[in-house]
Every structure is written in C-alpha cells, then in structure tokens.
N, C-alpha and C positions, 0 to 999 in steps of 0.2 A: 706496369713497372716491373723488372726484371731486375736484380744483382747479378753479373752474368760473372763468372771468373776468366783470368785471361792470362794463356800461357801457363805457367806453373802454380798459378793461385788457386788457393782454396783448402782443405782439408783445417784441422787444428791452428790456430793462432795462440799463442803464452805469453803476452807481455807480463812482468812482472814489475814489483814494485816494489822497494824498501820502507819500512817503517821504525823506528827507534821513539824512544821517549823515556824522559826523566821523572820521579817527583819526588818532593819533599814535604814534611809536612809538623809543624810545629804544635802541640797544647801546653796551656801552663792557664793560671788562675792569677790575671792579674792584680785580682783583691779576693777574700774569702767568697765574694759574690758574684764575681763577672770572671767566666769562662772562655778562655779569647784562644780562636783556631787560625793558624794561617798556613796557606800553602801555596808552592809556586810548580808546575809541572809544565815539561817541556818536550813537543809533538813536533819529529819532522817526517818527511817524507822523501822519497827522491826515487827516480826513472829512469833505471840504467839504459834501456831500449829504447831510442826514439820510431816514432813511424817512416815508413820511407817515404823520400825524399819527395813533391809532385814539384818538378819545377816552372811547368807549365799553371797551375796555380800560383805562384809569386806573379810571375811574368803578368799573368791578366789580374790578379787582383791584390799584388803583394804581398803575401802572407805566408810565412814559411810555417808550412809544415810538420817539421821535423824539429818541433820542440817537446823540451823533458823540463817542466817547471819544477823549481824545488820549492819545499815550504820548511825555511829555518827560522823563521822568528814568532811560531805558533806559542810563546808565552804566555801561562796561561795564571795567573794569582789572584787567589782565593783567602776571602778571610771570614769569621763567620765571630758573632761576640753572643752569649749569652749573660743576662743580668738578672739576679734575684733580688728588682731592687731595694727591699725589705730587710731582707736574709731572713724569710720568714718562708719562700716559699709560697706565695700567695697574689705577688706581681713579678711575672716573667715577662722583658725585653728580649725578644731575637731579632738576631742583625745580621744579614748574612748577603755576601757578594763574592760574584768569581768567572772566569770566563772559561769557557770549555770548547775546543776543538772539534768539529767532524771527521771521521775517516776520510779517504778521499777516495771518489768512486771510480772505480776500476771498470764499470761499464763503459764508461765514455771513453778510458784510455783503448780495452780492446774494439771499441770499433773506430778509434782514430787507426789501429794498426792494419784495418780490414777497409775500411772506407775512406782508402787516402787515394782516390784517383787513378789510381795506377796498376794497383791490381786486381781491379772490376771494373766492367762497364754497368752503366745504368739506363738501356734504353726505357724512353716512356713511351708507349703506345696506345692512344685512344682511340676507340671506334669515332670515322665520323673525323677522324684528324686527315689531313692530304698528307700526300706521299711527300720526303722532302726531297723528292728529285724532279720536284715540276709538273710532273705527266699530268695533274690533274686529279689522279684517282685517289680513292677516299679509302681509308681504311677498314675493314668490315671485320667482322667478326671470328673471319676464318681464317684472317691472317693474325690473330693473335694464335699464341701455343697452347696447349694443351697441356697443363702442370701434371708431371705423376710424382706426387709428395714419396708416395711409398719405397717409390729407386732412390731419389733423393737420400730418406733417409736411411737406405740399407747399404749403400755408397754417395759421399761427396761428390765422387769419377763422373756419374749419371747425370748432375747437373750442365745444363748445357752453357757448352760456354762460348770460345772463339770462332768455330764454327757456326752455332744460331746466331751470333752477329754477323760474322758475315754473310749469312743467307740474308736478313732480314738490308743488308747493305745492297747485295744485289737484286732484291726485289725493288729498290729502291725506298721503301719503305722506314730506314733510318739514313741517313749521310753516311760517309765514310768514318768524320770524326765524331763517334757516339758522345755525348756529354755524359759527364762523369758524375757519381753524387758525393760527397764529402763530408767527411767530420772531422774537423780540424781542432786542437785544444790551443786554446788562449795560451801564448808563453808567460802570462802578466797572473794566470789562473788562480787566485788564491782559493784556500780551505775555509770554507761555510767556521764562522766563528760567534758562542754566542756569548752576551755578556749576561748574567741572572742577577737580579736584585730582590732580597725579601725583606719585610720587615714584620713584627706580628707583637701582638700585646696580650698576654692571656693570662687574667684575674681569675683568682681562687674566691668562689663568693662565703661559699661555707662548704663541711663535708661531702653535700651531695650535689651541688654546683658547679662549673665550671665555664666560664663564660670568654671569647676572645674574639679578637679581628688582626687579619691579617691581608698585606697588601704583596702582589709579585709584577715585579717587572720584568721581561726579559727583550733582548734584542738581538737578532741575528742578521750581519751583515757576509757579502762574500756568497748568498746563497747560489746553487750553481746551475743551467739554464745554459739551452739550445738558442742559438740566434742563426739568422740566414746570413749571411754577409754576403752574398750575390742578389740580393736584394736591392731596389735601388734607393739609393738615398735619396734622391728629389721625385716629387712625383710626375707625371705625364703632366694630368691636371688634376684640379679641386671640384668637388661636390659642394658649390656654394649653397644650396638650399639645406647643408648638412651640414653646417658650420664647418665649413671648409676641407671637408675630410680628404684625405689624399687618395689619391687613385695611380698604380702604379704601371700601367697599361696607357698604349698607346688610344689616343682618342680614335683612332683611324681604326681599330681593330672591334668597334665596337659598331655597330646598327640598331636600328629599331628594337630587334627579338633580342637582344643581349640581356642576359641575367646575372650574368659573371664574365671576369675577364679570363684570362688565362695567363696564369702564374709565367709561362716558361716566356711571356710578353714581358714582363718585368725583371728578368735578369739581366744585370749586368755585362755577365758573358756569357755567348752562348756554348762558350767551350766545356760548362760546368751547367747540372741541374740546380740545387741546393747544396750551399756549400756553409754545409752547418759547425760555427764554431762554436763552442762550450768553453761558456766563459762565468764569469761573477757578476754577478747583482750589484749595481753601484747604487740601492737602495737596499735600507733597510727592513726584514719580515720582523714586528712585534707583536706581542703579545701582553698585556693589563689585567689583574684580577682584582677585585676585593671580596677577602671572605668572610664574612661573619657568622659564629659557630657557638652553640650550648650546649654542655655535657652534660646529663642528669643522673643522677648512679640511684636505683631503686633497688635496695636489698641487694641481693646477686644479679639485678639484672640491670641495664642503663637505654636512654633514650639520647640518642643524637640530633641534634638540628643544623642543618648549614643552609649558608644561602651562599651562592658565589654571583656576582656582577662581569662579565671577564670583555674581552674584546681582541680581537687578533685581525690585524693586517698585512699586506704587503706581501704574501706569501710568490712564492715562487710555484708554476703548474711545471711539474716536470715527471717522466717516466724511466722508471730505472729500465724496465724491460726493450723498449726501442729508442732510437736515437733521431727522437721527432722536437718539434720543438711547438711550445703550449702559449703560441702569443694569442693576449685580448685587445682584438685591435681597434682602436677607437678613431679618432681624428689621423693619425699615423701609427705605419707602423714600428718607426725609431721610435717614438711615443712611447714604447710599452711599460716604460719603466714609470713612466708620471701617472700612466695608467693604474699601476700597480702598487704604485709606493700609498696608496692614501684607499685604496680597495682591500672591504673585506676577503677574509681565508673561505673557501667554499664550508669550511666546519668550523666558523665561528663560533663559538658557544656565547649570548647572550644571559641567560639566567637560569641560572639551576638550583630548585632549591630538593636540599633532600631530608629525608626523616629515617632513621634506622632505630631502632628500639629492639631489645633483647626483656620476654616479660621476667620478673620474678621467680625462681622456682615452684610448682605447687604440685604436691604429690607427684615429684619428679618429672612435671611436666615444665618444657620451655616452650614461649609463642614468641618467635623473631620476626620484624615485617622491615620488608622497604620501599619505603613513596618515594618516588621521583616526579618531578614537575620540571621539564628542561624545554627551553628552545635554541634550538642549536637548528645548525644547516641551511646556506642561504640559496636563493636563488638572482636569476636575473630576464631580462626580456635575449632574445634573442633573434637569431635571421633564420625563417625556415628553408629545407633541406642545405645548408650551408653553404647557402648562395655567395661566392664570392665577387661583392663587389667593388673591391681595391683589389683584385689581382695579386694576393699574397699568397695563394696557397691557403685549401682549408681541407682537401681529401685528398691528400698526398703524403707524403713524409713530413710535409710540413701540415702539422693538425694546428692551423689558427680557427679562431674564433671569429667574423666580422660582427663588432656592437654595430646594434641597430640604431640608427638618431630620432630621437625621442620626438618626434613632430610638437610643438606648442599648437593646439588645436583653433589656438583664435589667430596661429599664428599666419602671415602673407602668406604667398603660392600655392595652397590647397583647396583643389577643389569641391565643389559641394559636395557632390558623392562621396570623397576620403571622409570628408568633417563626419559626416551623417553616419558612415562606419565606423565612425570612432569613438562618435557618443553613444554609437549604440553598443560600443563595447565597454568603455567605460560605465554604462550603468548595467551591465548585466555581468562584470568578469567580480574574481574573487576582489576584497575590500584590500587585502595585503598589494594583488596586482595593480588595484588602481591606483593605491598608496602610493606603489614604486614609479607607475607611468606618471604620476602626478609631479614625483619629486623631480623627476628627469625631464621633463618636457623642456624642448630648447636646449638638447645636449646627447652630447651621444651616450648612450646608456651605458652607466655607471656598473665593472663586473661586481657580482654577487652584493649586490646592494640589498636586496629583499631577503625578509625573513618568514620562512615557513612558522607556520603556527605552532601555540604550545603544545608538547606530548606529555602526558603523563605513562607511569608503570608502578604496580602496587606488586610484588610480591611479598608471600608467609610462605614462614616454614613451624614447623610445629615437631619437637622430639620429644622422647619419653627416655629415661634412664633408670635401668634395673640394674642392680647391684644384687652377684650373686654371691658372692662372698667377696673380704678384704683385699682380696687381689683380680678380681676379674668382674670387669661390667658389661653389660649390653646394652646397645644406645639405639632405637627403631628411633627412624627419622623421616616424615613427609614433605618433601618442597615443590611448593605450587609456585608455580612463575606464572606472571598474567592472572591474577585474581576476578579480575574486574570480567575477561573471558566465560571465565567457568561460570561465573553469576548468570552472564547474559551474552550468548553468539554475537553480539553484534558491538559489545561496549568489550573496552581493551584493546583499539587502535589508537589511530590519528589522523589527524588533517594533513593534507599535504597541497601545494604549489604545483599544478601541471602544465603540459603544453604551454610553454612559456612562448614560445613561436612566436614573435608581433607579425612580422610580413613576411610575404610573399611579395618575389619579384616579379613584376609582370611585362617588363620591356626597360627599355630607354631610349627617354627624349633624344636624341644626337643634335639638335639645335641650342635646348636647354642645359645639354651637358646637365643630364639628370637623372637620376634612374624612376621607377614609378612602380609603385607597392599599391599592396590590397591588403587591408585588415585583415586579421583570420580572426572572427567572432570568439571561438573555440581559446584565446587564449589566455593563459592564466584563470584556466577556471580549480576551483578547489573542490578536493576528493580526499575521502574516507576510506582507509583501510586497515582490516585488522592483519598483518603482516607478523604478525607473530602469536597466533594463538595457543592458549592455555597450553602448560606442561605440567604433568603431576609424575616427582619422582619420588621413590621407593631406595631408602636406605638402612641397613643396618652394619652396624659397628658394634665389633667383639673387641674387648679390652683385657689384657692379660700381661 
C-alpha cells in the first residue's frame, strides 16, 4: 500500500476547529448539615473547513463528504449533596452526579482533509497478486518500490506521486482508475459524553477509625470509532458449522488452499479501497465500582485498607495515531456493536485490594509500605497469523480482529483427529484458558472475556529526619520498589495468559462451504515473569 499524492497535494494540511464553553456554578448549605453544589457548563464545537468535495463517493456509495458537524447541545449538569447526618461529623452521605463532555478529536478531522479521495491515490500491491490488465502475470517482488523514508522526510517534493502511478498504470500492474482510500466524518458525529454517578457512606467509628463504602457508576455514550462503510452489508455466504458467521467474499474466490479471503473481494465498489467513516457508538462504554475502605491513624503515622470490586464494558478499540479501524468480529461484521456492547475493556480491573500504611515515628525514623493484590487485564482466544476468514480486512488499514468459533467438543461435524486435539489441549493448557474455552464452546468467542491471574507488588520506603536547628532539616530517604525481588531473583513477578492462538487455518472445504483448523497445543499456556525487578533509590532532602 502506497498514499501517493496527486497533482498539487501534499505538503502541510491546517484544518482547524472552534471551541467555546460556558459554566456556572452554585454552593450554599441547604440546612446547617447538607452542603448542596450544582452546576450547569456548556461545550460547543464547530468546523469552519470542510474536506473537499469526492463526488465520485456520493455517486457509488452516497455519502457526502464535505461535512463540518456541529456539537451545540453538549449540556452538561452537575450536582453534588454532602450530608452530616448527625451534625456531629461522624456519618457522612455523598451524593454526587453530572455529565461531562470530551474534546473532539482533531485526528480524524485532519485526515478526512488528507484522505478524501481526491487528493491521493491508494494503490494496494501484493506480491503473488495478477496484473489488472489480464496478461496473467503475477506480481513479484521487484515490482513493488523501494521506499527512501530519508528524501521523504527532508522533502514532502521526493514522495512519489502521479508519475509512480502512472508507471505502475502502464506496466499494467494497477488499472487506470486506482481506488482511492477514505476517511469520511459522520455529519450525524456526536462528542463522546459521559454521565458519573457516586454515592459513598463514611462512618466515624472513634478517634483513630475510620471506616466507609462507596459505589461509582459511570457511562459513556457517542464513543468515537472507525467503521468501513464499503464493506458489504450482506454476506456472499455463512459458515454454518460456525453459527452462521458471515463471509464477505465471493464463494468462487475461494479453493481448497484458501485460508483467508481477500478484503478488496468484499467491497462494495471497486472504485474505493476502504472507505472509512468515523462515527459514534450507538452503544454504551460503562464502567461499576464498589469500594470498601478503613482508615487507622496510629500516633503520627496511619494504615489504609481498600478493597475495590469494579468492572468495565463496551469500550470502543480505537487509535489516535492512524486512521484504522479496531473491529472484533464475531458472527458479523455490522455485528460489532452487539459484540461490544456486553464485552469486557482489554484493562478491566476486577479486584484490587490495597494496604498503604505509614509507621509511627521512632527516633525519627518513618517505615511506609504498599501491598497491592490486583487482577486486572483480560485476555481472549484468537485466530493465529490473523487469518482472515470473513474477508474484512485484518493486515491492512483495516486492523480487524477475526473471533475464532468455539467448537463444542462433543459437538456434530468434527472429526476424530480435531476431538483428540482438543482434549488434549484442554487438559494440558492453563486452567484460566480452559475456563474461557469452556465457557465459549458453541459460540464465537467472546472479546476479552478471560482474565489473567492475580499480581501482587509490595514496596517500602524507610526515612530518617535530622533536625539541625529550628529552621533547617535533613530528610535521607531509601525507596525499594519490588521487595519481594531483592528477597529472592525469582519471586516479585506474575503469571500471565500467552499464545492465545486457538487455530490454525489449514484449507477449505469448497463442498462444505467450511474452512478447516488445527489445534495449536501451545495455546493459552501460562508464564511467569519478573517484568520489573527490584529498584533501590537514594534520597535526600535539605529543608530551609
């Protein structure tokens, strides 16, 4: 793949963007005990510049281009109540809600202004592809170019542009009418909006007590996301042995050896490669805590405990730096959102419990530590070398994901050989992976369903403070991160989730309209690593 420029394109692009906003903001004590906040703030946006114009884009897939969405009813009210319901100070109520706006990302407008069809070509060239002018002959190696990044980036000028098309036109090697690649912004585009809810209870038990819980909700709709829209909306055919998954390639294109399809088989027109619009999430990303916490105060010094429950869903995979799009694609690819709407966030955090403690003074010495005990970060099965076998696009500009279908191992159509690999990976893979193939089985796998095992981290710090007279002190301070390290080389890591890989493609049926997989033994096995071992720093602090 190539962005070529054409005619006078290329060099700096400037779209710019307007931003304004309002707020206001109320306190007052509606009773000597309950502190009540409210506030309303208001976020617009607005795009003086549209992109230019592709109208060869409407014409094949409708879609005008040359939109500047505005965002004027980003209202945003916030109230928050404290109660002392006592007046003693000793049972605190917080109540607190309010909706908060995102910036709007300016990545996606400069490259609607840079990749609107018109002023780039986008030839794709694979080795091993035929020419498209018939002759037969196959692409090799020495008809791709030779990039020199270093011209590139000492001049824009050096990029090749009209001219390497039309070489690559009369070699015959691309058509005349290159397809273009596209990023289009939704005119419908709204701003990522989140709405927060907390609640919390925190009892005074005596002097050196302190005990509470508290709950957060939040939910963020409008999150923002690459979609292909020359993608096709019906498929060729279905993968019945796969609960019907869709396949967006022609069955004709496909033989015996086929391990994937070919994305540029399932577009719409062929007058466009991807023509990616950036639009909003018609599903919600949330996020659930409960915390429960004790504060202990020991002379000058205190112990903390928390424990947090949390869970987060429905996120949006998206990349500020390229303009690719992060679908997981399960039964379909329109799908993605049902996919997503009810799938954990890759950095879920399930249960964190933490301990910080600061010791007493003693002969000006202080011992501070912190235990962590967290499992966080999930995993999933997936398809090795990113086999595409719905013909979406998975090593292109379009980075999808194909979920692998969870075979039910006593399930019909598999044969003895798959079964015998199966069980024999099922009894030798990690207990977390066979958890996840267990729960999946008879469904196309579920993203970031699995959870890596628990990590713990123990660091101390230990200071000393000299006092050299009433105005000036000296503080020597040691902090060991990773304790559990320095004890012992081999303890102060964690377990981890690898090679998640389930299959390998190894052809397809063309009778059974099927594809046909090989276990990889190898997957989901679990590994130990110390990834961050022992630091011992060196501090002092002069006070004056």
């Amino acid at each position: 793949e190539r962005k070529t420029p054409l005619g006078d394109a290329g060099g700096r692009v400037k779209p710019s963007i307007i931003e304004t906003g309002l707020y206001g903001q109320l306190e007052t004590y509606l009773t000597d005990d309950l502190e009540f906040t409210a506030g309303l703030r208001w976020d617009a946006s607005f795009i003086p510049k549209k992109p230019t114009y592709n109208a060869l884009l409407e014409q094949e897939l409708g879609i005008r281009n040359d939109v500047a969405p505005a965002n004027l009813t980003n209202f945003q009210p916030r109230v928050n109540l404290v109660w002392d319901i006592k007046g003693k100070g000793k049972d605190i109520l917080k109540i607190g809600a309010g909706g908060f706006v995102s910036q709007f990302t300016t990545q996606a407008l400069t490259m609607s202004h840079i990749d609107n069809g018109v002023n780039y070509a986008w030839p794709v060239i694979q080795v091993g592809q035929q020419y498209a002018d018939g002759s037969g002959n196959v692409v090799s190696q020495e008809d791709l170019p030779v990039p020199n990044w270093e011209a590139y980036y000492e001049d824009f000028g050096n990029v090749p542009g009209e001219e390497y098309v039309n070489e690559l036109v009369q070699k015959g090697i691309v058509s005349s009418d290159v397809p273009a690649y596209v990023v289009a912004i939704d005119e419908n585009l709204k701003t990522p909006y989140t709405w927060k809810f907390n609640v919390g209870y925190y009892h005074k038990v005596n002097d050196w007590l302190n005990v509470g819980v508290s709950g957060y909700y939040n939910s963020t709709i409008n999150n923002s996301y690459y979609t292909n829209i020359n993608m096709k909306n019906t498929p060729e055919f279905t993968l019945d042995q796969e609960g019907s998954r869709e396949v967006y390639v022609p069955l004709a294109t496909l033989d015996e050896g086929s391990t994937s399809g070919d994305w540029l088989d399932a577009r719409i027109s062929d007058k466009f490669n991807q023509v990616m619009l950036y639009t909003s999430a018609d599903w919600a990303n949330t996020y659930a805590a409960l915390v429960l916490e004790a504060n202990m105060k020991i002379k000058d010094g205190f112990v903390n405990v928390s424990y947090t429950r949390g869970a987060s869903k429905g996120a949006v995979r998206y990349t500020s730096g390229n303009a690719r799009e992060y679908h997981y694609v399960g039964n379909s690819y329109q799908g993605f959102g049902n996919t997503m709407k009810n799938a954990y966030d890759l950095d879920d955090m399930k249960h964190k419990f933490l301990i910080s403690a600061v010791s007493p003074t003693f002969h000006g010495f202080n011992v501070s530590t912190k235990f962590l005990i967290i499992q966080s970060q999930r995993f999933h099965a997936s398809m090795h070398n990113r086999f595409d076998i719905a013909g979406v696009g998975t090593n292109s500009s379009s980075t999808n994901y194909i979920m692998p279908y969870i075979f039910d191992i006593n399930g019909p159509g598999l044969s003895e050989d798959f079964k015998a690999d199966y069980q024999q990976l099922l009894d030798n893979t990690s207990p977390e992976y066979k958890e996840y193939l267990m729960e999946n089985m008879g469904n196309v796998a579920q993203p970031f369903d699995g959870l890596h095992p628990i990590r713990t981290t123990w660091d101390v710090s230990i200071s000393k403070g000299i006092t050299i007279n009433k105005d000036h002190k000296l503080t020597a301070r040691v902090d060991i991160f990773n304790v559990l390290n320095l004890l012992n080389s081999t303890w102060g890591g964690y377990h981890y989730i690898s090679n998640t890989d389930l299959y390998d493609v190894t052809g397809f049926d063309v009778a059974n309209q099927a594809y046909n997989y090989k276990i990889r033994q190898n997957a989901g096995q679990k590994y130990y690593t110390v990834n961050n071992p022992y630091t011992v720093q060196l501090g002092l602090k002069y006070q004056f």
